[in-house]
MILUMZA-520064 format. One record per residue (C-alpha): residue number from 1; residue in three letters; x, y, z. Coordinates in nm, 2 decimals, decimal comma, m for minus. Example, Ala and Ser with C-alpha at 12.3 -4.5 7.8 and 13.67 -1.06 7.14 Angstrom:
k; r; c1; c2; c3
1; Ala; 1,23; m0,45; 0,78
2; Ser; 1,37; m0,11; 0,71
This chain:
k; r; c1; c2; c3
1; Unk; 0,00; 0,00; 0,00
2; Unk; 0,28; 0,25; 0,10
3; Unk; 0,46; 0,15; m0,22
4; Unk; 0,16; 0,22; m0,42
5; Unk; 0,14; 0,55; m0,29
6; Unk; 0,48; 0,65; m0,31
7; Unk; 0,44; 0,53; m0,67
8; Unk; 0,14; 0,73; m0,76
9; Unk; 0,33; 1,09; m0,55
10; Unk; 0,66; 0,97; m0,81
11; Unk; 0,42; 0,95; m1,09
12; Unk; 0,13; 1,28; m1,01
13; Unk; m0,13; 1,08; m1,04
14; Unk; m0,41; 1,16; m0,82
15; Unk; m0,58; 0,93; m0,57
16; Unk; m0,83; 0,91; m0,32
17; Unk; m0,66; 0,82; m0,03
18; Unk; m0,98; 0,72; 0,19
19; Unk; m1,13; 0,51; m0,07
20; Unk; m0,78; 0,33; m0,09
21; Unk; m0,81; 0,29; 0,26
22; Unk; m1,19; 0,14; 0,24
23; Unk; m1,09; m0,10; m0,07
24; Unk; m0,77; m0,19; 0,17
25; Unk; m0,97; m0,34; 0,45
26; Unk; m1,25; m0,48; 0,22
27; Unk; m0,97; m0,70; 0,09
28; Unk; m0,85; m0,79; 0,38
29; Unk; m1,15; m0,97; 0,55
30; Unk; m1,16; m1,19; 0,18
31; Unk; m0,81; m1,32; 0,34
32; Unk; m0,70; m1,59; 0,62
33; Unk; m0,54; m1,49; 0,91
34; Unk; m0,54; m1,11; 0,81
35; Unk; m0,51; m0,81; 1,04
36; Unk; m0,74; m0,53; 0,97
37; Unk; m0,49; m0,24; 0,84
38; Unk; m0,50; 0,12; 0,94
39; Unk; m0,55; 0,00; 1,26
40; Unk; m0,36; 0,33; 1,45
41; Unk; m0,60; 0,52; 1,26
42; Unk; m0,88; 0,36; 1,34
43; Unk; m0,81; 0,36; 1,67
44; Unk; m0,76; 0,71; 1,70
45; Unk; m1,10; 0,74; 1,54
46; Unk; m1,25; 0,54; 1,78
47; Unk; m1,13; 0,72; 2,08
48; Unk; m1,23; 1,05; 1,92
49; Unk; m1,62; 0,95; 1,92
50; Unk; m1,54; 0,78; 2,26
51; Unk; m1,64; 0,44; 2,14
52; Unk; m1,59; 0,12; 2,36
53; Unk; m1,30; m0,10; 2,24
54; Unk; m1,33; m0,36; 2,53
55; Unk; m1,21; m0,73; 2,42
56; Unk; m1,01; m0,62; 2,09
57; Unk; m0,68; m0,78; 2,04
58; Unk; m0,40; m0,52; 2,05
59; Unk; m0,18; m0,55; 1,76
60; Unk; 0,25; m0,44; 1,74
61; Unk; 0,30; m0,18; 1,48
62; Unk; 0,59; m0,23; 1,31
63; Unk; 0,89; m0,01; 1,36
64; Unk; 0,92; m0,04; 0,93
65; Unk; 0,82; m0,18; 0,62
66; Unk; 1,07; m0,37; 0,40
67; Unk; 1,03; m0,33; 0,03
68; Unk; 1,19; m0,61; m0,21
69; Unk; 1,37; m0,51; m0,51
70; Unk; 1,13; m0,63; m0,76
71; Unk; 0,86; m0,39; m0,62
72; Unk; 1,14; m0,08; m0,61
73; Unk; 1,18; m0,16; m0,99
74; Unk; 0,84; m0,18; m1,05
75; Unk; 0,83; 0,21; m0,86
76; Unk; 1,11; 0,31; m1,12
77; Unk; 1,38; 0,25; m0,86
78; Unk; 1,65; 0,14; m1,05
79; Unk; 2,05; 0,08; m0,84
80; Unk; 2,31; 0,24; m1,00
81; Unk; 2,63; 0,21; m0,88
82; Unk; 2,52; 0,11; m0,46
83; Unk; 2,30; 0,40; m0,46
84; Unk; 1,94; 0,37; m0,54
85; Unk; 1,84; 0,63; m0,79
86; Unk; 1,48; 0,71; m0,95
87; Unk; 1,47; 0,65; m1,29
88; Unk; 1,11; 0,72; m1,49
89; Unk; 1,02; 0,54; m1,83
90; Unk; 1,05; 0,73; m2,09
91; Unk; 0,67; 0,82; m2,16
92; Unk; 0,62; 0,86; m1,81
93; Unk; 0,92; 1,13; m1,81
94; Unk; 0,77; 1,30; m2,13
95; Unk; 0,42; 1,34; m1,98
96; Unk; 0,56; 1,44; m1,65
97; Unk; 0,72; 1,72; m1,82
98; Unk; 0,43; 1,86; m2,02
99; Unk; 0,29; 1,87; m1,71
100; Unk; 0,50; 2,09; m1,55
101; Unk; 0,50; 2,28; m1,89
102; Unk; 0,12; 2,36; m1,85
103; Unk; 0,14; 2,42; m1,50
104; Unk; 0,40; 2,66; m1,59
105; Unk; 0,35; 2,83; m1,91
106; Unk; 0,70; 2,96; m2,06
107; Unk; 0,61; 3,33; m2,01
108; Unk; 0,55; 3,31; m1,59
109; Unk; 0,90; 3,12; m1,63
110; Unk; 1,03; 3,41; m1,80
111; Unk; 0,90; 3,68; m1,58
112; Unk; 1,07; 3,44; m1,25
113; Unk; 1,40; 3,47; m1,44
114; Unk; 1,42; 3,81; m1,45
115; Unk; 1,39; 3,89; m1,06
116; Unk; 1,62; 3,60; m0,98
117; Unk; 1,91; 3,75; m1,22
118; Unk; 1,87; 4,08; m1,05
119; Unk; 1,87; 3,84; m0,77
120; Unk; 2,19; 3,68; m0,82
121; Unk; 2,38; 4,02; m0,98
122; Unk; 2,31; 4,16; m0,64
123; Unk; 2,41; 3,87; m0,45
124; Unk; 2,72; 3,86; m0,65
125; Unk; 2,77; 4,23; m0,57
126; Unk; 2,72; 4,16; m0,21
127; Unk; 2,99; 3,88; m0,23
128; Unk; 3,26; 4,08; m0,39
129; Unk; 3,23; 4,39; m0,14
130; Unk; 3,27; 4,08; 0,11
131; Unk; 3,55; 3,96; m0,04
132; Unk; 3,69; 4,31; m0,09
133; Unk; 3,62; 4,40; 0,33
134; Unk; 3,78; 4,00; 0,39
135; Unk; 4,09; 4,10; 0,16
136; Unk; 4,18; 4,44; 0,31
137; Unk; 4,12; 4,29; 0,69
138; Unk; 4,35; 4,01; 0,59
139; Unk; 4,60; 4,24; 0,44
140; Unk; 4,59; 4,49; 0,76
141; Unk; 4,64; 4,13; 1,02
142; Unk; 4,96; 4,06; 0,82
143; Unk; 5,12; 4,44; 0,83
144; Unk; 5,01; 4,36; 1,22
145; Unk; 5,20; 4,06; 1,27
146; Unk; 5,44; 4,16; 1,07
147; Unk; 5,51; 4,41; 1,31
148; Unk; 5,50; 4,22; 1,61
149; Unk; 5,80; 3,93; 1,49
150; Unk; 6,00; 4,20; 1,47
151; Unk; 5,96; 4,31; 1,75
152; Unk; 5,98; 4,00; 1,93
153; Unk; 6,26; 3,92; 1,71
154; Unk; 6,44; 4,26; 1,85
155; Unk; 6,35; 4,14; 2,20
156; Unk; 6,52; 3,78; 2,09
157; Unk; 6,83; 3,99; 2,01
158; Unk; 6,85; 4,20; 2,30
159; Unk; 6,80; 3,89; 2,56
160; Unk; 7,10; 3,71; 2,40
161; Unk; 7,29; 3,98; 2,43
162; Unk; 7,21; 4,02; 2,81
163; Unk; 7,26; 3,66; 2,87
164; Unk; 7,63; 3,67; 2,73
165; Unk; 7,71; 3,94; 2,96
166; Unk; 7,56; 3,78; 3,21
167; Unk; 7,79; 3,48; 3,14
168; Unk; 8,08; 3,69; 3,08
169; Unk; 8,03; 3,81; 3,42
170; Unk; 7,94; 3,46; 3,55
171; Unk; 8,27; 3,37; 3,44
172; Unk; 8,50; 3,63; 3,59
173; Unk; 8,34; 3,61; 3,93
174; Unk; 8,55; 3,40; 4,10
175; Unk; 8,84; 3,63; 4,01
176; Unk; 8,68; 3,90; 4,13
177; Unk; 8,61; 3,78; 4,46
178; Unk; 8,96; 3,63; 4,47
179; Unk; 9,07; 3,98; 4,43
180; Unk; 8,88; 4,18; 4,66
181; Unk; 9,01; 3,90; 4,95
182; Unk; 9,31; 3,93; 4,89
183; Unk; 9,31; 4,33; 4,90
184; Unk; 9,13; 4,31; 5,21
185; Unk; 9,37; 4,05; 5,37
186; Unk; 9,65; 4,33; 5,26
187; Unk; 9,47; 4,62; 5,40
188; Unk; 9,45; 4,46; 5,73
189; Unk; 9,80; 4,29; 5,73
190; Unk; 9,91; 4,73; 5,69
191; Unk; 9,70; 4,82; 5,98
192; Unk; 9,80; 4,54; 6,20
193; Unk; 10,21; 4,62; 6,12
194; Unk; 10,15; 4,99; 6,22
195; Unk; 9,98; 4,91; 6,55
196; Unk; 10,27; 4,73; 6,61
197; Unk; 10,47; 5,04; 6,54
198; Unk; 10,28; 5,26; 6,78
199; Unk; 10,32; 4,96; 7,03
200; Unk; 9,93; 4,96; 7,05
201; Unk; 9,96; 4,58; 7,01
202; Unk; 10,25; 4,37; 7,13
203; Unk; 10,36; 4,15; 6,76
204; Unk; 10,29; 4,15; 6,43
205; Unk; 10,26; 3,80; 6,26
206; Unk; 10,47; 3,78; 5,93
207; Unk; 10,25; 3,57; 5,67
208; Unk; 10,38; 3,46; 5,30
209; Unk; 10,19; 3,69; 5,03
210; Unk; 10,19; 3,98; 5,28
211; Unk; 10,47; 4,18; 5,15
212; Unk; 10,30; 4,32; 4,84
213; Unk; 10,16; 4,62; 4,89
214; Unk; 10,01; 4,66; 4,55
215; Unk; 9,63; 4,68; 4,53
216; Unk; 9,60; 4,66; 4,14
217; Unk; 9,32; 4,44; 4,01
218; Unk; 9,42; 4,13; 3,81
219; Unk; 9,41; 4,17; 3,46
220; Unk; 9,10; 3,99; 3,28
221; Unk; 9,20; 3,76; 3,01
């Protein structure tokens, strides 16, 4: 029944879909073991006048209906390639589109072309101005990052050049603090001789490396 209808929609050709559904259950009480169809329907009918439905047998609808292959071909279903494609005779196709030719008369078909190419002329108008606004935001994000690598590339530059005088420094340090021991441990060897002078303290202990009295810094290699 379904595939009878979905044949005749395919197809335009007009039905009356009650007196299908009359004819439907007629022929189904001339068969054994049949199930009255349109039973959802009816049922729905039913409770709509509030009639009584004690002692019926309640029927499972199906979830779906399969259809064989020989009833898709019969439909104009044809498979082409895995994918199942419609496919009219040809008379069929010819009357279907003198149909649609008097339905649509070549004049009304002319007179919907016209506002659909002013249509599309301003749609394509609309899409270059977007294309123009996209191309010019694009263009102004690249002079933007443009400007940013360099300067993070500066930044790069300037942080390497930090971290080798840092390094350079790094380096040197334990010169340096060498050094400034060693001046000090001088400084304090002078003071301690000339208290001993002035006979402010009693002795003055002689050290090895206390002799120099040059305070010159070391040279940096």
């Amino acid at each position: 029944m379904q595939a009878f209808l979905m044949w005749c929609i395919l197809s335009k050709i007009e039905f009356c879909f009650p007196l299908l559904m009359l004819k439907t259950m007629a022929r189904a009480f001339t068969q054994k073991k049949s199930v009255l169809p349109f039973g959802s329907i009816l049922t729905k009918i039913f409770q709509h006048h509030h009639v009584r439905l004690e002692g019926e047998v309640a029927t499972k609808l199906k979830e779906e209906e399969t259809y064989n292959k020989s009833t898709l071909n019969r439909m104009g279903w044809k498979k082409q390639g895995g994918v199942w494609t419609y496919c009219p005779k040809v008379d069929q196709g010819q009357r279907i589109e003198r149909e649609e030719q008097e339905e649509n008369p070549p004049w009304e078909a002319q007179e919907e072309t016209l506002p659909a190419q002013a249509q599309g002329s301003s749609s394509t108008t609309d899409f270059d101005r977007m294309m123009e606004f996209m191309s010019a935001r694009f263009d102004s994000l690249e002079a933007s990052l443009e400007g940013k690598f360099e300067q993070v590339n500066s930044r790069l530059k300037n942080l390497e050049k930090d971290h080798v005088t840092i390094r350079s420094d790094f380096d040197n340090i334990d010169d340096t603090i060498y050094y400034d021991l060693k001046v000090t441990r001088r400084r304090l060897k002078r003071l301690e001789r000339k208290l001993a002078a002035s006979k402010t303290i009693d002795t003055c202990e002689e050290t090895s490396g206390d002799d120099s009295d040059s305070d010159s810094p070391p040279s940096v290699a």
